[in-house]
VOLO-27585 format. One record per residue (C-alpha): residue in one letter; x, y, z. Coordinates in Angstrom, 3 decimals, decimal comma. Each point is the difference from the previous one (the first is absolute). Last residue first. Layout:
BEGIN
type; X; Y; Z
a; X; Y; Z
...
***
This chain:
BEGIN
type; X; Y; Z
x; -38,025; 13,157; -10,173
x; 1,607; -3,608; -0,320
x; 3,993; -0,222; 1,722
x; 2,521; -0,651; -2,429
x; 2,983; -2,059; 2,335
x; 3,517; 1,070; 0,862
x; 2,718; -1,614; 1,197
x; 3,583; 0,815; 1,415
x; -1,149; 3,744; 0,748
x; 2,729; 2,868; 1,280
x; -2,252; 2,363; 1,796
x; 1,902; 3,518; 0,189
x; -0,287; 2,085; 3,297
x; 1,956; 2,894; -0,387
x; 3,863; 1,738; 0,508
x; 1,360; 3,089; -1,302
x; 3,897; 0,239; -0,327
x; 0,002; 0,314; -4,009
x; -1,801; -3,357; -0,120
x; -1,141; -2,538; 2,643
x; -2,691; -2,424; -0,638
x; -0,763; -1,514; 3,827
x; -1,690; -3,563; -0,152
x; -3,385; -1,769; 1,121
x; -0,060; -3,232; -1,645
x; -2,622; -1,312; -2,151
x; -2,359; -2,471; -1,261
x; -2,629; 2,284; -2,190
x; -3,413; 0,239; -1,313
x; -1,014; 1,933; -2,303
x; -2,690; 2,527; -1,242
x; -0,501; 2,186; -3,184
x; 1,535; -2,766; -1,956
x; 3,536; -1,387; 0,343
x; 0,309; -3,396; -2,160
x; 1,515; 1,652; -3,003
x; 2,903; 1,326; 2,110
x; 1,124; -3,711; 0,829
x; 2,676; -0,433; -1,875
x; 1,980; 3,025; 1,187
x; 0,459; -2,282; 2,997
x; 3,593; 0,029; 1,032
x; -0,120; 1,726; 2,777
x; -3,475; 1,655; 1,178
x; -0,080; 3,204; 0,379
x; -2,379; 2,116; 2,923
x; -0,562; 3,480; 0,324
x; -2,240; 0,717; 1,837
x; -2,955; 2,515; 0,536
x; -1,050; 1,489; 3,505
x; -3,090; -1,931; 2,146
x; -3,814; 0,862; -1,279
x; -0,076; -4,170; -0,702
x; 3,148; -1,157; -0,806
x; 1,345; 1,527; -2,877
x; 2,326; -1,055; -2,913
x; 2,678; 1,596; -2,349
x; 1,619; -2,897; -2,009
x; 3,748; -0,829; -1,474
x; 0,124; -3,152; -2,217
x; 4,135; -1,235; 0,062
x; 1,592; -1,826; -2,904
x; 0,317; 2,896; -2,745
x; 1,751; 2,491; 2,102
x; -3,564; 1,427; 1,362
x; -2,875; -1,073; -0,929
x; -2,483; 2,367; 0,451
x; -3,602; -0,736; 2,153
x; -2,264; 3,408; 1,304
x; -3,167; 0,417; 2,158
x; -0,670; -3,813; 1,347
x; -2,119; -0,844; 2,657
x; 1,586; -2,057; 2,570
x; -1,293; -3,668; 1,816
x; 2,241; -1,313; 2,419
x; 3,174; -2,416; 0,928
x; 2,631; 0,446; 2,207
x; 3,240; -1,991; 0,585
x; 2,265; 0,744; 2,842
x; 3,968; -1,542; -0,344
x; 0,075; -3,556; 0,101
x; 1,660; -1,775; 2,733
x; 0,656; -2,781; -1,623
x; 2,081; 1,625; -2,870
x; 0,649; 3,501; 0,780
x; -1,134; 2,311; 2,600
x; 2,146; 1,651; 2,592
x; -1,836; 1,705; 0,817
x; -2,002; 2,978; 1,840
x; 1,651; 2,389; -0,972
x; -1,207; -0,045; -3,327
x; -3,840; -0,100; 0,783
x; 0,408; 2,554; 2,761
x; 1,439; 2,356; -3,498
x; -3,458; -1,361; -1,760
x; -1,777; 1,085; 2,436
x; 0,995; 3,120; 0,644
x; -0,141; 0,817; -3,441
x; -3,015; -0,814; -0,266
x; -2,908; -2,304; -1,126
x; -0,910; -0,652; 3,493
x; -3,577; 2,314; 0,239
x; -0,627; -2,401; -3,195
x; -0,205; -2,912; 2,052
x; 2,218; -2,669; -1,479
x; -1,851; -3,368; -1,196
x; 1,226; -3,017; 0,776
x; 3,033; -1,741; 1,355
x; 0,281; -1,208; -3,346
x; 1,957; -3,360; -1,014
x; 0,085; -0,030; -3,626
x; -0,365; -3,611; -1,855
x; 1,595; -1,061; -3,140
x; -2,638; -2,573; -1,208
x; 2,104; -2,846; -2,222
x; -1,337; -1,961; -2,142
x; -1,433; -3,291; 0,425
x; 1,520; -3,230; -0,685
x; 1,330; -1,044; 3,450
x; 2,811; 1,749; 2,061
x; 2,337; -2,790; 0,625
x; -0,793; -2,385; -3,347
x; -0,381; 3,128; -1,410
x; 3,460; 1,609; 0,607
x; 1,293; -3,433; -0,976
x; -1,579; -0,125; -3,451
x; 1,425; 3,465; -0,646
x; 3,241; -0,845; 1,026
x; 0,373; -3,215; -2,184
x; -1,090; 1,936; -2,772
x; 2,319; 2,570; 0,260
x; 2,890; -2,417; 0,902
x; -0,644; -2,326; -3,362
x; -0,092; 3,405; -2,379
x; 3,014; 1,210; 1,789
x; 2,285; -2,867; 0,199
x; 1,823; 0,308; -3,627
x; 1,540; 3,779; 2,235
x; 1,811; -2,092; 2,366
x; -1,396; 0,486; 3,439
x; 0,775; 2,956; 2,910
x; -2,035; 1,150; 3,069
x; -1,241; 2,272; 2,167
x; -2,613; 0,753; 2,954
x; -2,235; 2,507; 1,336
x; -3,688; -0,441; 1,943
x; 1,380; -3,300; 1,862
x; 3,547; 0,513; 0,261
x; 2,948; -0,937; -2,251
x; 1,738; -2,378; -1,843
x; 0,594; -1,855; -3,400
x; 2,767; -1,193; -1,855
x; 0,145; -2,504; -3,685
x; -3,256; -0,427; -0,291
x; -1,705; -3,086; -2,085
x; 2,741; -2,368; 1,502
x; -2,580; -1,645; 2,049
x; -3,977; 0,569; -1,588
x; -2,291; -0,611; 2,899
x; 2,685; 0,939; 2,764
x; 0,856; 3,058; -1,606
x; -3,277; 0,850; -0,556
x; -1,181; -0,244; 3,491
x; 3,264; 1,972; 1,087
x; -1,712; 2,516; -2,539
x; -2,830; 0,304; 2,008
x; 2,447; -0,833; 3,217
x; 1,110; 3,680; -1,006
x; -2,616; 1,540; -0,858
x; -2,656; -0,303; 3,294
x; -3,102; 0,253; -1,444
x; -2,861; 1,323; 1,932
x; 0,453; 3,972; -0,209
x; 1,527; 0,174; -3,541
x; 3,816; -0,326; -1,063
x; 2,541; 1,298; -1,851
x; 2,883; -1,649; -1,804
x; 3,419; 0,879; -2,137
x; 0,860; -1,840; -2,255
x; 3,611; -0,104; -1,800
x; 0,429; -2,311; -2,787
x; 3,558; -1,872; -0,795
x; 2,510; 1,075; -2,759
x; 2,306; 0,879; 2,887
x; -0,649; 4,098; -0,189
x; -3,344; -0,633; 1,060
x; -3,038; 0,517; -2,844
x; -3,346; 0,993; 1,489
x; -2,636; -1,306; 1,474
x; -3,277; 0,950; 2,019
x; -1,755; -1,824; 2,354
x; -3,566; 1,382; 1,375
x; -2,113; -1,752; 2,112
x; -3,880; 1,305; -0,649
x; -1,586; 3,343; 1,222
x; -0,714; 1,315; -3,710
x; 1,262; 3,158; -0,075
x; 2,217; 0,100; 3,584
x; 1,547; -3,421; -1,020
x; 0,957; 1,696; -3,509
x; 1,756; 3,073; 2,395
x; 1,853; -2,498; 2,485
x; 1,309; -1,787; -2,931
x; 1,472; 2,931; -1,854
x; 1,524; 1,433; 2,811
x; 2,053; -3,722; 0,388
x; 0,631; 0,354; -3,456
x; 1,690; 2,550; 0,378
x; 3,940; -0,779; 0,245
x; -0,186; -2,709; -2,815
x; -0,420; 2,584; -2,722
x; -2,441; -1,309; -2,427
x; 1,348; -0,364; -3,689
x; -1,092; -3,740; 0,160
x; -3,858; 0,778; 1,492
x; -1,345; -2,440; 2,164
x; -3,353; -0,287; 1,375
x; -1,699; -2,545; 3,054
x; -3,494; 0,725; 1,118
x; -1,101; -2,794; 2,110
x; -4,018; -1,057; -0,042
x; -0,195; 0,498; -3,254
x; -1,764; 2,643; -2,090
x; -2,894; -0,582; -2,128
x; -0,755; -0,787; -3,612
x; 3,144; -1,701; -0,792
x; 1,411; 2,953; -2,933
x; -1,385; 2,850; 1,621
x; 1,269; -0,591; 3,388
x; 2,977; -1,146; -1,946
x; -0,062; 3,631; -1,656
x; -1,209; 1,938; 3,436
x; 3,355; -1,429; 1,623
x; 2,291; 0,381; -2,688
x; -1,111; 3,553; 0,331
x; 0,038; 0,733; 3,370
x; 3,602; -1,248; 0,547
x; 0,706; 2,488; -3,532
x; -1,089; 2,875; 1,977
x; 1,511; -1,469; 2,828
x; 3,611; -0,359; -1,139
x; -0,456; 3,617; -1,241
x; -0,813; 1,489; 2,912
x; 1,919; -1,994; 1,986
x; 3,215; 1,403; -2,139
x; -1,026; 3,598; 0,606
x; -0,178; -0,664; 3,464
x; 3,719; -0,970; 0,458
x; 1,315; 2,489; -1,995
x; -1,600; 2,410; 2,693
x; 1,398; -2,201; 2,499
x; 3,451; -0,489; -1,271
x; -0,113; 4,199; 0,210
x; -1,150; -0,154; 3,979
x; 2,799; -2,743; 0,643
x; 2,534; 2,551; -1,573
x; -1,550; 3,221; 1,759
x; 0,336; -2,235; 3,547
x; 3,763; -0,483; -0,962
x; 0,776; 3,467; -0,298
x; -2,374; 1,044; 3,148
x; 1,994; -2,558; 1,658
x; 3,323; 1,556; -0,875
x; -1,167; 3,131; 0,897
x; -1,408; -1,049; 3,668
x; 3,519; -2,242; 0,326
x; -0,567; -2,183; 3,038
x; -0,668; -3,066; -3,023
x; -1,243; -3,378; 1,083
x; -3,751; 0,683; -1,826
x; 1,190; 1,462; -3,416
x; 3,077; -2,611; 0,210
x; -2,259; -2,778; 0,130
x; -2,359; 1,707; -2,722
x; 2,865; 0,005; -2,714
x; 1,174; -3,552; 1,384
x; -3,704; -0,633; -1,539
x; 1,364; -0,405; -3,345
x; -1,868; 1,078; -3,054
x; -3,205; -0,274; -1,292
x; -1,961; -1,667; 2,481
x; 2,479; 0,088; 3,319
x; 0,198; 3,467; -0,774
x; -3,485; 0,704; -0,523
x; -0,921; -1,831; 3,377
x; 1,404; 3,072; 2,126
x; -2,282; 2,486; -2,334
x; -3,078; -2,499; 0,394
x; 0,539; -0,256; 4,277
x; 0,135; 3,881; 0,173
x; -2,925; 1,090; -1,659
x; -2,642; -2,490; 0,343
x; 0,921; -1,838; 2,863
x; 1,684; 1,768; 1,850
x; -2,759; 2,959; -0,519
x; -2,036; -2,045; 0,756
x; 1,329; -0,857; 3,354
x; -0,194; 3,749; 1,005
x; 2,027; 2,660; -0,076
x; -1,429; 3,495; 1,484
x; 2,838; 1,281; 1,659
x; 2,119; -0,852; -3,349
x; -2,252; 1,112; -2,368
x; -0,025; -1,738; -3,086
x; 0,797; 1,249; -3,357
x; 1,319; -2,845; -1,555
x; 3,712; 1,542; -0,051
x; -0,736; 0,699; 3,530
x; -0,637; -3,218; 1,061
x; 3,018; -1,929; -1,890
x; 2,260; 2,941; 1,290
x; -1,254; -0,595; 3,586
x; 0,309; -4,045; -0,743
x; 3,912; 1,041; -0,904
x; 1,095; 1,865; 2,722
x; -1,613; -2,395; 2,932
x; -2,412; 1,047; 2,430
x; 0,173; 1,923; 2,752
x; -2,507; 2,622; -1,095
x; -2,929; -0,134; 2,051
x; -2,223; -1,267; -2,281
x; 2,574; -2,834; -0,965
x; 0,401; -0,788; 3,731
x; -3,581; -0,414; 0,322
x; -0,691; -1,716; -3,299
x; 2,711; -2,408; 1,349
x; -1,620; -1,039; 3,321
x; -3,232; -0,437; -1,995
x; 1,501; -2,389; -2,416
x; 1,537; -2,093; 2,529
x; -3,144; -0,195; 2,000
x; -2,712; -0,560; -2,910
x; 2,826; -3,532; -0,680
x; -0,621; -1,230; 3,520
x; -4,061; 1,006; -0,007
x; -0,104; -2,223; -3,500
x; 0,632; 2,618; -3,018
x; 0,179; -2,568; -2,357
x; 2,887; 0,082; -2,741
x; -0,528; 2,431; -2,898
x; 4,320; 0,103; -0,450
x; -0,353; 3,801; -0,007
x; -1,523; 0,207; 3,490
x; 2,513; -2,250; 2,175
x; 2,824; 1,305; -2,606
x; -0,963; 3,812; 0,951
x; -0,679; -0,466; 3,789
x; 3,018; -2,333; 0,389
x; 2,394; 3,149; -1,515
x; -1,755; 2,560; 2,571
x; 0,390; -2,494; 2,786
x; 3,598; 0,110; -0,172
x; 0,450; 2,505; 2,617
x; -1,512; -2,422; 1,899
x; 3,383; -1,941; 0,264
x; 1,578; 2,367; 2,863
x; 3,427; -1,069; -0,098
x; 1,432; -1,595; 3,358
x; 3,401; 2,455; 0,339
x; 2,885; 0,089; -1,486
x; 3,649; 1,314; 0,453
x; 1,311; 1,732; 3,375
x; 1,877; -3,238; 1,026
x; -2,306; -0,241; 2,686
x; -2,916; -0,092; -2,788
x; 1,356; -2,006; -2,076
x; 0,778; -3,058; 2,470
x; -3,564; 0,754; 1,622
x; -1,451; -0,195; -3,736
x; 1,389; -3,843; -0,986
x; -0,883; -0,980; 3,392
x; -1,108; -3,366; -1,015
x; -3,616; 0,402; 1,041
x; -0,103; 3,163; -1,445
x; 1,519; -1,692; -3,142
x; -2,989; -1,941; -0,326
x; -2,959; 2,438; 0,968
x; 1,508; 1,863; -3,284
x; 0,020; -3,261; -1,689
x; -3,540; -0,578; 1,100
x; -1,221; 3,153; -1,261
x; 1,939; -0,371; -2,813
x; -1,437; -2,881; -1,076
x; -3,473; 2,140; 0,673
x; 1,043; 2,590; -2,132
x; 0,579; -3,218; -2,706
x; -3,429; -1,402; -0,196
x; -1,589; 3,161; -0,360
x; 1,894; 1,287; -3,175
x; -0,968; -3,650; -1,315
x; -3,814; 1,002; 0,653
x; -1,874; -1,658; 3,420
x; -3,118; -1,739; -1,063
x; 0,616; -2,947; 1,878
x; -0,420; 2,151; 3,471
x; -0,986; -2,619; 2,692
x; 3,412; -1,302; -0,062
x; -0,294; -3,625; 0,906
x; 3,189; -1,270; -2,206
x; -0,748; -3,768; -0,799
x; 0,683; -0,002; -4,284
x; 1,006; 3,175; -0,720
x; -2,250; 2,869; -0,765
x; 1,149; 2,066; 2,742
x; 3,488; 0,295; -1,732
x; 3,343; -0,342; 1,751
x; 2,345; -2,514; -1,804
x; 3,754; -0,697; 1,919
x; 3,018; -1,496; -1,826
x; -1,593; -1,227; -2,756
x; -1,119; -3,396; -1,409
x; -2,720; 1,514; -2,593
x; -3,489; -1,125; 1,849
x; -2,507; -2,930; -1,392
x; -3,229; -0,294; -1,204
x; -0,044; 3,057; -1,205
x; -0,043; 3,408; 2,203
x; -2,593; 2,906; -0,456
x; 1,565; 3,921; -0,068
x; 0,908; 1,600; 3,184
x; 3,855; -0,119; -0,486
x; 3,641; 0,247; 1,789
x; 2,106; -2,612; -0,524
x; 3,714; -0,116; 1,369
x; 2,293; -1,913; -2,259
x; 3,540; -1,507; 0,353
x; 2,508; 0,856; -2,642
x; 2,841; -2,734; -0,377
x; -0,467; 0,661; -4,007
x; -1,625; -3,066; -0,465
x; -2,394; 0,746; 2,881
x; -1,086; 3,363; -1,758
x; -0,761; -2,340; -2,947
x; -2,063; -2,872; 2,386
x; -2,050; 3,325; 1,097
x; -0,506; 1,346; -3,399
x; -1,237; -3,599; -1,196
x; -2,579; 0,205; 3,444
x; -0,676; 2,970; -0,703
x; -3,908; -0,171; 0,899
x; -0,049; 1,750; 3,311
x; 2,534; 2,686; -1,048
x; -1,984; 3,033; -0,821
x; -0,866; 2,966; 1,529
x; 3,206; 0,727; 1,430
x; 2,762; -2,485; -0,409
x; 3,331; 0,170; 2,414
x; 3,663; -1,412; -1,045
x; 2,364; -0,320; 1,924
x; 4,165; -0,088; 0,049
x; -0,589; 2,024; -2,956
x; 3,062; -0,508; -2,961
x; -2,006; 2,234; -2,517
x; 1,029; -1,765; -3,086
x; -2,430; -2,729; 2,476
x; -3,252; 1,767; -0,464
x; 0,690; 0,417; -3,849
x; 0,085; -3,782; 0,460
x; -3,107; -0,124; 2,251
x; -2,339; 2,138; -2,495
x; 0,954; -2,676; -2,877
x; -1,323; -2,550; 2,539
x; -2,949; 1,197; 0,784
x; -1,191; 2,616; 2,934
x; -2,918; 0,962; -1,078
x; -1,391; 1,311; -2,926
x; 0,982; 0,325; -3,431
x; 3,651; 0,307; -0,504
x; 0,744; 2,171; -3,245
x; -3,345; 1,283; -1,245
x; -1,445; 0,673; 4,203
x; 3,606; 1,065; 0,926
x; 1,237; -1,358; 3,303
x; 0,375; 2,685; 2,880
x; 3,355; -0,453; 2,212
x; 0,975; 1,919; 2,906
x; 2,675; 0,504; 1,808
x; 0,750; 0,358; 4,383
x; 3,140; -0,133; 1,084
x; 0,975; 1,498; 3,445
x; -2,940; -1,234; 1,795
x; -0,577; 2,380; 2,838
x; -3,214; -0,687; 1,010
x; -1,178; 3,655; -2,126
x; 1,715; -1,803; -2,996
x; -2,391; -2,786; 0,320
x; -2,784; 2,176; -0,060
x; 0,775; 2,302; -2,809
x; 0,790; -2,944; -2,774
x; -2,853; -2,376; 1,483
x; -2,552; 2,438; -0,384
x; 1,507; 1,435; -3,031
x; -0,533; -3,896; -0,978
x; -3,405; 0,052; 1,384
x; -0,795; 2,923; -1,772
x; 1,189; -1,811; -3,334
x; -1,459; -2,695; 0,159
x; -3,450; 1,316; 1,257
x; -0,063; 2,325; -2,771
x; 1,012; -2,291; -2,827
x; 3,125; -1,988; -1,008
x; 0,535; -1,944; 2,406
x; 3,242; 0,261; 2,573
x; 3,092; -1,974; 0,705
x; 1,874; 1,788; 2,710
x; 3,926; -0,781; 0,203
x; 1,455; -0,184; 3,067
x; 3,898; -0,105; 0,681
x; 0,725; -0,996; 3,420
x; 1,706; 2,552; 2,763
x; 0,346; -2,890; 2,251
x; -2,980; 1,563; 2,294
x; -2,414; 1,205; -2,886
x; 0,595; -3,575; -1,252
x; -0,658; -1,655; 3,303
x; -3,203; 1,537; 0,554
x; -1,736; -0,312; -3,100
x; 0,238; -3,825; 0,208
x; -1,250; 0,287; 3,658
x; -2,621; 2,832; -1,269
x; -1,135; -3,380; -2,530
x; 0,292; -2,636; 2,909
x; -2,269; 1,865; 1,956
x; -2,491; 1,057; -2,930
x; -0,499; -3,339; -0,808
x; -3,570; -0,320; 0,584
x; -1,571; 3,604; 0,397
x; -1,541; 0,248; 3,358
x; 2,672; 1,043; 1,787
x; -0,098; 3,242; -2,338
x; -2,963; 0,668; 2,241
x; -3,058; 1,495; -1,200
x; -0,275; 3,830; -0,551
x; -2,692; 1,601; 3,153
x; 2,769; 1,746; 1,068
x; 0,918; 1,546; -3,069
x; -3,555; 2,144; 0,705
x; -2,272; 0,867; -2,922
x; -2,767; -2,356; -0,745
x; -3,016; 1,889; -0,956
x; -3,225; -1,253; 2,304
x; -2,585; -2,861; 0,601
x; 1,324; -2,201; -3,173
x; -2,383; -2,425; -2,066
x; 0,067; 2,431; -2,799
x; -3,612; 0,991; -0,094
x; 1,003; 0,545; 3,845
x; 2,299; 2,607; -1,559
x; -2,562; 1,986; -1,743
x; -2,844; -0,133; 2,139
x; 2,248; 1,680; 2,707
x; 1,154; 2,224; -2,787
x; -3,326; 1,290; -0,436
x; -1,146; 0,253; 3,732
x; 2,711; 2,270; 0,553
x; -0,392; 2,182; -3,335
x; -3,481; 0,685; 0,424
x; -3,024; -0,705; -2,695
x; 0,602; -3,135; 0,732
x; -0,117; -2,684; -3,242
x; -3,155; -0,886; -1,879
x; -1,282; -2,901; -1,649
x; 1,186; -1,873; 2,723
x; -0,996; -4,376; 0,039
x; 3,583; -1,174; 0,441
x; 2,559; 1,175; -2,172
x; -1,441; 0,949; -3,160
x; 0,205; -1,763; -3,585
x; 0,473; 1,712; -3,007
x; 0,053; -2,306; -2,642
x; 2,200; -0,046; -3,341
x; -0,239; -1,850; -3,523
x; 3,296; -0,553; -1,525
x; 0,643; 2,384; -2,580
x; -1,185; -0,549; -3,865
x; 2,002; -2,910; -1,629
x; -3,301; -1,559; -1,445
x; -1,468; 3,373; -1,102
x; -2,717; 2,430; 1,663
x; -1,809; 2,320; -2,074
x; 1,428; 4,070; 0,851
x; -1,709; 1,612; 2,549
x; -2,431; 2,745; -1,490
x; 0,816; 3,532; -0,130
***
């Protein structure tokens, strides 16, 4: 069957590209992942806590644990200020179960509402702050922009401790203390740290605090508490850290990899063991992917759809049934949750193809809005148009204050967030909010602003990235011996993380014959290849029904080497991100 003829909103065009000059990888498992991580600038896995940077390297940390300090001392009232998504809200069970293991003897938590409150810490957050009389009040994930929630909080004779990773503005909310490695000055080699991050090291330092103070020894000899052990909240850090698609940097690889450990061994939390095994992972086996794509989207359904106190409970809970309860709930909001991108992106696609259509050629910034679209994925919706046509994505939606919602993502080579910073500063009063990092942001403007903002957007993006589209390039580390297409290999190849973002997990690429090619749940293409006289795969490739016309009698794929498991039994499966027709 003949590929189908090429259109003006047709997929980005892709290139394989190799690291270094291999064609071919080992044929032994040593010498392959040797290749593998000096492909990724790194000699060997980084495992040991010891190797973690300092909290002493975090500016402000000292004054923050002091801050800490005293209110776990007096007996203060805390309240925790999370985000809404899965770093928020596993650095506010974070915050929850580690402060209570110091001894603080009240410890809430507060999660704004995405349609009520928007993000952040503003000032409509701070008054439902005060109702709750805190003597403190501590932001996770968020913070560094508040500066109106901050001033609110003050108002109410609240002071303010700021935890956050996310990029500062020009100037910083007047609160108590601010810890974030972002921060204008702080020398903390680890900028990509996640939110959930950020705050086990505050209480690193607070714990190191109170030691100092003699908080423990006083417990202790009266026969009450001891120095908690904090790794036991690795687990937690390991999901947000992965979840929240920050960059695995050696620091961040660390955190992660202590928590897959404990998860694997069982002492993890009640409610990410539900989450697991309600997506059919195993818990020995657990790996980063499977935080990310199993766990993380069921935890971010609540703060979607619903409210993410649902999944702050799920994660804080010692109850195994109760957690099981709550991990069904966030597994249900998810399944709601995907039929709603599905839709959303059907139509995304088509307003996209129909200007495409329309203009003669797509622009350099894709930027859609639908005004039945449900604000809570739209930030799916982005990430999947910037994965078809490899150009920044915004997409809007209506916010429950008559203002539009966007939500942002990025190419390699554009950082988002001064790209719209750019904007801002080219057309003032254009947006009304705006933050974020440099592959993900968000932002709000009145809904007469659209047409003006798209344009401006797209005319930035080129002025930064020129006129030409957009290659989306695949980093191979080159073609897999067929002796390795196993199972062996591909279980090495899962140990052998964490991989993520940075530290990208092991890419493949070769040429297959072809004996069979379904589609399977009407977005996936499922082949049977052969390598040479080696066993048959099977290999799928998400998300690309579209492309069955274009597989011939031979193809060639970009691929990772996975395990399909079903009904206990366990095989190699190649799980292809590209493919190309290959000439007989």
């Amino acid at each position: 069957m003949p590929a189908p003829p090429q259109t003006i909103a047709d997929a980005a065009p892709v290139r394989i590209r190799r690291f270094g000059e291999h064609a071919t990888a080992p044929a032994n498992l040593p010498a392959l992942f040797h290749r593998l991580y000096a492909h990724r600038g790194d000699a060997e896995p980084a495992v040991s806590l010891a190797e973690l940077l300092p909290a002493a390297g975090l500016q402000g940390i000292d004054a923050a644990a002091a801050v800490l300090a005293d209110q776990v001392q007096r007996g203060g009232r805390i309240l925790i200020v999370g985000d809404y998504d899965a770093d928020g809200a596993t650095g506010s069970a974070v915050a929850l179960l580690g402060l209570r293991a110091l001894g603080a003897a009240h410890v809430d938590h507060l999660t704004p509402s995405r349609f009520q409150h928007g993000y952040g810490l503003g000032p409509a957050v701070a008054d439902a702050a005060a109702e709750r009389r805190p003597d403190l009040i501590v932001t996770v994930d968020n913070g560094i922009a508040s500066h109106a929630g901050v001033a609110r909080a003050a108002e109410h004779g609240i002071p303010v401790l700021i935890t956050d990773h996310h990029l500062p503005g020009a100037e910083l909310p007047a609160a108590a203390a601010i810890v974030n490695p972002n921060q204008p000055g702080c020398g903390f080699a680890s900028k990509h740290v996640a939110g959930c991050g950020v705050m086990f090291y505050l209480l690193a330092a607070t714990r190191a605090e109170l030691l100092r103070r003699g908080w423990f020894a006083a417990g202790a000899a009266a026969g009450g508490r001891s120095p908690p052990n904090l790794a036991t909240l690795l687990d937690l850090v390991a999901l947000g850290t992965v979840a929240d698609v920050v960059t695995l940097d050696r620091n961040n690889r660390i955190l992660v990899e202590q928590g897959l450990r404990r998860i694997r061994a069982g002492a993890c939390r009640p409610g990410l063991r539900a989450l697991l095994e309600i997506a059919g992972c195993r818990i020995e086996g657990v790996t980063a992917r499977d935080l990310g794509f199993a766990a993380g989207p069921r935890l971010n359904a609540a703060g979607r759809l619903d409210d993410m106190g649902v999944g702050v409970e799920c994660l804080t809970t010692d109850d195994p049934v109760r957690a099981m309860r709550l991990a069904q709930q966030l597994n249900g909001l998810n399944s709601e949750r995907r039929e709603l991108e599905h839709g959303i992106l059907d139509e995304a696609v088509a307003l996209v193809e129909r200007d495409a259509a329309a203009s003669g050629a797509l622009p350099a910034a894709l930027c859609v809005y639908g005004a039945h679209w449900h604000e809570g994925v739209i930030g799916i919706v982005a990430a999947r148009l910037r994965e078809r046509w490899h150009r920044p994505t915004i997409v809007f939606a209506d916010g429950a204050d008559g203002l539009l919602r966007g939500s942002a993502r990025s190419i390699e080579g554009l950082h988002i967030r001064d790209a719209i910073d750019a904007v801002d500063k080219r057309r003032p009063a254009l947006i009304a909010r705006f933050g974020g990092h440099a592959m993900a942001a968000g932002l709000t403007l009145p809904r007469q602003a659209l047409a003006e903002f798209r344009h401006a957007f797209a005319a930035e993006v080129e002025r930064e990235l020129g006129g030409a589209p957009a290659v989306r390039e695949i980093l191979s580390d080159g073609e897999l011996p067929a002796p390795l297409l196993t199972l062996g290999t591909a279980e090495a190849l899962r140990r052998a993380g964490p991989w993520g973002k940075g530290f990208a997990e092991p890419v493949f690429d070769g040429v297959f014959a072809v004996a069979h090619k379904t589609i399977a749940a009407e977005r996936h293409l499922k082949l049977r290849v052969r390598l040479g006289d080696a066993p048959p795969l099977d290999a799928i490739g998400f998300h690309l029904a579209e492309q069955r016309g274009a597989v011939g009698e031979r193809v060639r794929l970009a691929y990772r080497l996975d395990i399909n498991e079903y009904r206990g039994l366990k095989a190699p499966q190649l799980v292809f991100e590209h493919l190309e027709p290959v000439a007989d």
